[in-house]
NUPA-382574 format. One line per field, with one value per residue (C-alpha): residue in three letters; x, y negated, z. Coordinates in steps of 0.2 Angstrom, whole numbers, plus 2048, in hexadecimal, padded with zeros to 3 digits. Each point is the difference from the previous one (the first is absolute). Layout:
N
aa = (ALA | ...)
X = (X | ...)
Y = (Y | ...)
Z = (Z | ...)
This chain:
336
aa = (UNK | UNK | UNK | UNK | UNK | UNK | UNK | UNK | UNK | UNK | UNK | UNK | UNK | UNK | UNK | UNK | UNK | UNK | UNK | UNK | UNK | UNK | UNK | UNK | UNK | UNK | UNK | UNK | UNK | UNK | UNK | UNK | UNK | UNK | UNK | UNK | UNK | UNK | UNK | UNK | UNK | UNK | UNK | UNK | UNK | UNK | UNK | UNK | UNK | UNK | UNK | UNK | UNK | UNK | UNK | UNK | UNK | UNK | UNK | UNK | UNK | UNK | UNK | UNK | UNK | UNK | UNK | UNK | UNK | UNK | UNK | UNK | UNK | UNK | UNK | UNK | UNK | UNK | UNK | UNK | UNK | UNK | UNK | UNK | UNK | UNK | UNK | UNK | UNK | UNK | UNK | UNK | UNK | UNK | UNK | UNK | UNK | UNK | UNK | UNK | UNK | UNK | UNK | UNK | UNK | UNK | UNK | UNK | UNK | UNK | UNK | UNK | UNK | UNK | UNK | UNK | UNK | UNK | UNK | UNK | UNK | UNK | UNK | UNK | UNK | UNK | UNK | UNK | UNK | UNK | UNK | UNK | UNK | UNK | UNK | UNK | UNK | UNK | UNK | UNK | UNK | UNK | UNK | UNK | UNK | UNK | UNK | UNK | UNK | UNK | UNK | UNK | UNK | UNK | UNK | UNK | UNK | UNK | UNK | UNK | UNK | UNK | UNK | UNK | UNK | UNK | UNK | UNK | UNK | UNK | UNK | UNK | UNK | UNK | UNK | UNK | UNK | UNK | UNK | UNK | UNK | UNK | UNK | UNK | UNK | UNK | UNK | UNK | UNK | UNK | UNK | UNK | UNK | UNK | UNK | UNK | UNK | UNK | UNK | UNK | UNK | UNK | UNK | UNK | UNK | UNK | UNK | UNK | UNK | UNK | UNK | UNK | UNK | UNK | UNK | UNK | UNK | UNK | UNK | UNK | UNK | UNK | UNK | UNK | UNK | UNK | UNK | UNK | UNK | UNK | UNK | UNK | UNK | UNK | UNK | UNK | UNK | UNK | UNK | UNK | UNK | UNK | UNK | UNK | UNK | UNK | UNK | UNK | UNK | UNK | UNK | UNK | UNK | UNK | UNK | UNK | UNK | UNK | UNK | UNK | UNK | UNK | UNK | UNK | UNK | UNK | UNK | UNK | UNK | UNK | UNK | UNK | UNK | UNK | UNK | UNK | UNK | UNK | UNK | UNK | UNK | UNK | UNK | UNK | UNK | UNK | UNK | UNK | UNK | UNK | UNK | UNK | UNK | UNK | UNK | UNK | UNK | UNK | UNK | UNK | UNK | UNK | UNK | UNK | UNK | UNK | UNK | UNK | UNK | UNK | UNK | UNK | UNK | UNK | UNK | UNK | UNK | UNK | UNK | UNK | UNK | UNK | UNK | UNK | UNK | UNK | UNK | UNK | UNK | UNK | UNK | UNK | UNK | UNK | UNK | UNK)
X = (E6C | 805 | 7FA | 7FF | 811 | 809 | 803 | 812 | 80F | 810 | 810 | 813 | 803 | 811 | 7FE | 812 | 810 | 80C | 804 | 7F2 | 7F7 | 7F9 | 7F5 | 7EF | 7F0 | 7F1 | 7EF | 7FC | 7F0 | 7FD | 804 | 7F4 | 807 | 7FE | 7FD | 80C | 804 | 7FA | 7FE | 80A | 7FC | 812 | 804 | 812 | 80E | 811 | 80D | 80E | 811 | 7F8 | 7F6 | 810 | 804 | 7F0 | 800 | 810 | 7FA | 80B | 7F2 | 7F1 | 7EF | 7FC | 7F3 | 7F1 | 804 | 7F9 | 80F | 7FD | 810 | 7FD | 801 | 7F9 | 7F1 | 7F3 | 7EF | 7ED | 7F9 | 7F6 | 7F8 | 800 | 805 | 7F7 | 805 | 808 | 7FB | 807 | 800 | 7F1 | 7FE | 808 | 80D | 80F | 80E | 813 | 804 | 811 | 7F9 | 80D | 7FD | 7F1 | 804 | 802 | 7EF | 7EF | 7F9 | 80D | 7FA | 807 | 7FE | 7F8 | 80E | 80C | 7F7 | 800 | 7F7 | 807 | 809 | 7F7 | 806 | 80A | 7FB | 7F6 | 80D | 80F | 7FA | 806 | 80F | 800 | 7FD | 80E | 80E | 7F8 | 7FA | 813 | 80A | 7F3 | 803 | 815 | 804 | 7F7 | 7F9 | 80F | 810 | 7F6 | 804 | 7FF | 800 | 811 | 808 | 808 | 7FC | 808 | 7F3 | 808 | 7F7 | 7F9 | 7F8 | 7F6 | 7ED | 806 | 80D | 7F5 | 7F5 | 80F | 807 | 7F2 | 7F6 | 811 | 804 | 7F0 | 7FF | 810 | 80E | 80D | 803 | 80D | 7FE | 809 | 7FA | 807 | 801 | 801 | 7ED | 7FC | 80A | 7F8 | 7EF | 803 | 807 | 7F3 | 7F5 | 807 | 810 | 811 | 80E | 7FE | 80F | 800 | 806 | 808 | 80F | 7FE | 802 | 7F1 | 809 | 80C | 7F3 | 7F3 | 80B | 805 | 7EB | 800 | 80E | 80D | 7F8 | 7F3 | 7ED | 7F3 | 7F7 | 804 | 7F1 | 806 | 7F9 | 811 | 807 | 811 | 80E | 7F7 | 7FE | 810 | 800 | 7F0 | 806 | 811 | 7F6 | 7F4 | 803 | 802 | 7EC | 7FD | 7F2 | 802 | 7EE | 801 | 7F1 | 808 | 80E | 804 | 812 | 7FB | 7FD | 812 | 80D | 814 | 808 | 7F8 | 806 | 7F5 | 80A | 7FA | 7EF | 807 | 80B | 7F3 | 7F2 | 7F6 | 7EE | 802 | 7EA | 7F6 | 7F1 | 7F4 | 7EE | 7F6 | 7FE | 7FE | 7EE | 7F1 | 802 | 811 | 7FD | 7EF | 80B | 80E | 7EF | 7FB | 80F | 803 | 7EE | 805 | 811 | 803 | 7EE | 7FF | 811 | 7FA | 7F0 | 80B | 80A | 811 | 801 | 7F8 | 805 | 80C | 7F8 | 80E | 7F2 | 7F3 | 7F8 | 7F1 | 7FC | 802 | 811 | 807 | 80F | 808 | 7FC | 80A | 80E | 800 | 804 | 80C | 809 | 803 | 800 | 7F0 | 800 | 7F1 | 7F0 | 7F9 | 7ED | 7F5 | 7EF | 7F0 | 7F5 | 7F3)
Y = (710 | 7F6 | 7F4 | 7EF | 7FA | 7ED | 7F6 | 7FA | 809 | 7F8 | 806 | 7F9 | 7FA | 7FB | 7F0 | 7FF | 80A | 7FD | 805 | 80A | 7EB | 805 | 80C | 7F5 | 802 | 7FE | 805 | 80D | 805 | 812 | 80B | 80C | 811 | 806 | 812 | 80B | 7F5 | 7FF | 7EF | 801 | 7F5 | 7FE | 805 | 7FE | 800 | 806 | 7F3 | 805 | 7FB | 7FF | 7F3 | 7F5 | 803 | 7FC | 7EE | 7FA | 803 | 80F | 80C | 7FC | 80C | 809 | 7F9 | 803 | 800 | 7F3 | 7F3 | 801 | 80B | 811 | 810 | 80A | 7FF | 809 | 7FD | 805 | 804 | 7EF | 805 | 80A | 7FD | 80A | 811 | 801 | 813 | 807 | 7F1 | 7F7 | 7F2 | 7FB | 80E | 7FF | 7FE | 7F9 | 7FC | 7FD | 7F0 | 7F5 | 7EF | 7F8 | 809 | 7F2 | 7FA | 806 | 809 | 809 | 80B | 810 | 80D | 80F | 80C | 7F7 | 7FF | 80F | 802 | 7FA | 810 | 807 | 7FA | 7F0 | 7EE | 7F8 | 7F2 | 80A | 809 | 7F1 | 804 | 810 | 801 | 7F4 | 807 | 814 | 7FE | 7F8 | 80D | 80E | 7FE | 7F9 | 80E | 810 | 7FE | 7F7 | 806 | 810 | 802 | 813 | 806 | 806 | 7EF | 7F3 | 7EE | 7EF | 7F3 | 7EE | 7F2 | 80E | 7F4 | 7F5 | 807 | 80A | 806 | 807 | 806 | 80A | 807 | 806 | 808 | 80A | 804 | 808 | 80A | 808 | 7F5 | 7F9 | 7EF | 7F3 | 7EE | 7EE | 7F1 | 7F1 | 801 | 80D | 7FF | 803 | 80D | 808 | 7FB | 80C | 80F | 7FE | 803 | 80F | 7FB | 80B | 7F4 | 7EC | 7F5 | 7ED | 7F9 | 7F0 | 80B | 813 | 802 | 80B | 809 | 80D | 802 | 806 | 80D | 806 | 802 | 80A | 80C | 7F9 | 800 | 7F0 | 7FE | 805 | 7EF | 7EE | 7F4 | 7F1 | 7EC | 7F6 | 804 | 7F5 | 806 | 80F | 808 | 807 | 806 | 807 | 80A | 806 | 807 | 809 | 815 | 80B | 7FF | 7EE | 7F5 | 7EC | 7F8 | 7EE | 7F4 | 7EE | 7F6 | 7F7 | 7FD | 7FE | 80B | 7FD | 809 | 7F9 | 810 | 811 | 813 | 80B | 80D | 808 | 800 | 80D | 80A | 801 | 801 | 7F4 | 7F4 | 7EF | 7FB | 7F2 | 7F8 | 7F2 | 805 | 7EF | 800 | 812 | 806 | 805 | 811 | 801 | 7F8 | 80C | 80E | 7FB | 7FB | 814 | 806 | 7F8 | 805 | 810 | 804 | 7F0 | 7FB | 810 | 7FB | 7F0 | 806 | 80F | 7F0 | 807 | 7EE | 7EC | 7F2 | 7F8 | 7EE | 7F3 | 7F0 | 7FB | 7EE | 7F8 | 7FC | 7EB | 804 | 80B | 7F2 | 806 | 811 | 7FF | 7F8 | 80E | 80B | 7F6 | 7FF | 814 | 803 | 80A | 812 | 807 | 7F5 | 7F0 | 7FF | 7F1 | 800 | 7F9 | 801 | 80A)
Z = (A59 | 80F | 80F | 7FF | 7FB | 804 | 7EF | 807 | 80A | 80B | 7F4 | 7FE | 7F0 | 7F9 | 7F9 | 7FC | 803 | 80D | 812 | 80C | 801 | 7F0 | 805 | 804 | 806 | 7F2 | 7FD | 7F1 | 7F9 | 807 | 7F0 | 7FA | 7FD | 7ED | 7F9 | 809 | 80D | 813 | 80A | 812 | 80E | 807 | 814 | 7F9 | 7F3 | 801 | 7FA | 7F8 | 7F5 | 7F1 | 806 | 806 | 7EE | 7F7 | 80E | 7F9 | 7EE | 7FB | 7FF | 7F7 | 802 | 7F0 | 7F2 | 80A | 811 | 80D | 803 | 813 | 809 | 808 | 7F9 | 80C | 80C | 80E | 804 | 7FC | 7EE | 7FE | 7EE | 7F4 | 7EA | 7F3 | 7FF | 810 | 80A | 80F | 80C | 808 | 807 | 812 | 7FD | 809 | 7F1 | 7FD | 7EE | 7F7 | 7F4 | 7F3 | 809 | 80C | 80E | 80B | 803 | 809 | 7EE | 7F5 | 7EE | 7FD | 7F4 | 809 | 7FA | 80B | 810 | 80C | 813 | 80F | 808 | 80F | 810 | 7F9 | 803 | 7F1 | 800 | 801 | 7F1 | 7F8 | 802 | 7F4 | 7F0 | 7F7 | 80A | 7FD | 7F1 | 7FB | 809 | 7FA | 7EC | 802 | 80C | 7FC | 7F1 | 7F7 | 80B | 803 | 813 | 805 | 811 | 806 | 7F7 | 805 | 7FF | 803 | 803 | 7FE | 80A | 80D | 80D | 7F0 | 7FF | 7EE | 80E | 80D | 7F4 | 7F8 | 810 | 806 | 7EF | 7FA | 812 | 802 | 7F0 | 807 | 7F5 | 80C | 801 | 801 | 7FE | 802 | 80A | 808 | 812 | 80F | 804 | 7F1 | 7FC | 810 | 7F8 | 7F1 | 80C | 809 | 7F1 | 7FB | 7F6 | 805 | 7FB | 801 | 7FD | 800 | 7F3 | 808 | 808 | 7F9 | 7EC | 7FD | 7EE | 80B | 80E | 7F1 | 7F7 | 813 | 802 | 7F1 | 805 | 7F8 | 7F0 | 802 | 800 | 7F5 | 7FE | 803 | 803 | 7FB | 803 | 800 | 7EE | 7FD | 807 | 808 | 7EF | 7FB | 813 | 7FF | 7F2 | 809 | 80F | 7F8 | 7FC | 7F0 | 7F7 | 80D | 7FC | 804 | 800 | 801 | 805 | 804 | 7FE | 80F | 7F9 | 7ED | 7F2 | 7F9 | 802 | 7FB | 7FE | 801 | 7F8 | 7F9 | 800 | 811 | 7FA | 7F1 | 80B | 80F | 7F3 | 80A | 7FE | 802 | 801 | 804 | 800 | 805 | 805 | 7FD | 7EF | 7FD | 7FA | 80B | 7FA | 807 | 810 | 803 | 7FE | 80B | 80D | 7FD | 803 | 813 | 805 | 7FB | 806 | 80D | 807 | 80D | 803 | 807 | 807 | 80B | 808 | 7F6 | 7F8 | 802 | 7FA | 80C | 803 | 805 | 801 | 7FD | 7FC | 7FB | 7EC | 804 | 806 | 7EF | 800 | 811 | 7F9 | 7F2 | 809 | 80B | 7EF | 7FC | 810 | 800 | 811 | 7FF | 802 | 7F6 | 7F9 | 801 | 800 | 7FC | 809 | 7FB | 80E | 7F3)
């Protein structure tokens, strides 16, 4: 079933919520995979907002999951649970999990994992599957992006940003997106976006319908909520689709009309992807090997790596997140 295991891993645990000094350093029992599962030894684990969420206590991991943060992670099948088929051990793999990823073994049902693109580093592949996998179900399942459409991309230099830009851009939607500063405004052009405004001296609602001939844009991919709801909902064309994801800004909303959403005749979606089955994540998994893998594998698209740093140092990590002057994803590395 497997080589010679160790009995104990290096992880960060959250002993407490609080600031990015609650994430600390411990020593786990290295978990055994169940039916269905596969064992990872970690080279690396992407790190993102969810996790600054679930540290200051706001987002607790669903019945089941391991309590240690990371949702998402790269590195070599280690062993193998009952039932499991189409990978062996020492495969190359990166795996979308609901919590552990932060440490030098993580579980993850088999459904979710997929192989490490051809010609991409085995701890970059770190940084694929929660952003992909999120953008893959919100944006063309849920909004049902076509080609030809148009698309504003809040948060465009974030990694769900990146990630945005450059799938849709690719599959021949056209692409407009907010972010915070100059560079990284140039950041998303660079990826493949048309139109970037910053949002600290450009109101982005006039600048979307203009993009969308006058009429607006097809799909809004939302992570601020608040006050960008009922704007959201303004720029968006006859028969839009608003998917939202986050709520940087808060899920509330003081004064809001419906009507537009009758007269345009328009979605308002969402969802979360932690908690959602195996089933549903294996499908989602399926459906970017299919349609996004050879994207990745032809050099169309990567994850855009912004830093790096080791496990020990998850703290700086997250205050890095926090800070948002990254462009892109954040990467813990385990050495493994």
């Amino acid at each position: 079933m497997t080589d010679a295991l160790p009995a104990t891993m290096s992880c960060i645990e959250i002993p407490e919520p609080g600031g990015p000094e609650a994430l600390v350093p411990g020593t786990r029992p290295v978990p055994a995979p169940a039916a269905g599962e596969v064992l990872i030894k970690v080279a690396a684990a992407g790190v993102n907002r969810p996790d600054v969420i679930q540290r200051t206590g706001n987002y607790a991991p669903p019945p089941g999951a391991s309590d240690i943060p990371g949702l998402e992670v790269a590195g070599t099948v280690a062993a193998l649970g009952e039932g499991v088929d189409g990978w062996a051990v020492g495969d190359a793999v990166c795996a979308l999990v609901a919590g552990g990823g932060y440490a030098e073994y993580c579980v993850a049902p088999a459904p979710q994992c997929l192989p490490v693109p051809a010609g991409l580093e085995l701890t970059h592949a770190a940084g694929l599957p929660e952003t992909f996998f999120t953008v893959w179900t919100n944006v063309f399942e849920r909004a049902r992006l076509q080609p030809g459409e148009t698309i504003l991309i809040h948060g465009g230099s974030s990694g769900i940003g990146t990630t945005a830009v450059q799938i849709a851009s690719r599959l021949g939607s056209r692409v407009m997106v907010t972010a915070g500063s100059a560079e990284k405004c140039q950041a998303c052009l660079d990826l493949g976006a048309e139109r970037a405004v910053n949002y600290r001296d450009e109101d982005f609602e006039p600048a979307a319908k203009e993009f969308g001939g006058g009429k607006g844009v097809d799909v809004v991919l939302d992570m601020v909520g608040g006050d960008y709801i009922p704007r959201n909902i303004a720029c968006l064309a006859p028969e839009g689709r608003l998917a939202i994801i986050a709520f940087l800004h808060g899920p509330v909303v003081e004064k809001i009309s419906f009507l537009p959403i009758m007269l345009k005749r328009l979605t308002v979606t969402g969802s979360t992807l932690r908690p959602q089955p195996v089933a549903s994540k294996g499908r989602i998994a399926a459906a970017l090997r299919e349609r996004v893998w050879p994207l990745i594998e032809a050099g169309e698209i990567r994850p855009v790596v912004h830093a790096t740093f080791p496990l020990s140092q998850a703290a700086e990590a997250h205050r890095l997140m926090e800070s948002s002057t990254h462009v892109g994803k954040i990467l813990l590395l385990t050495g493994g």
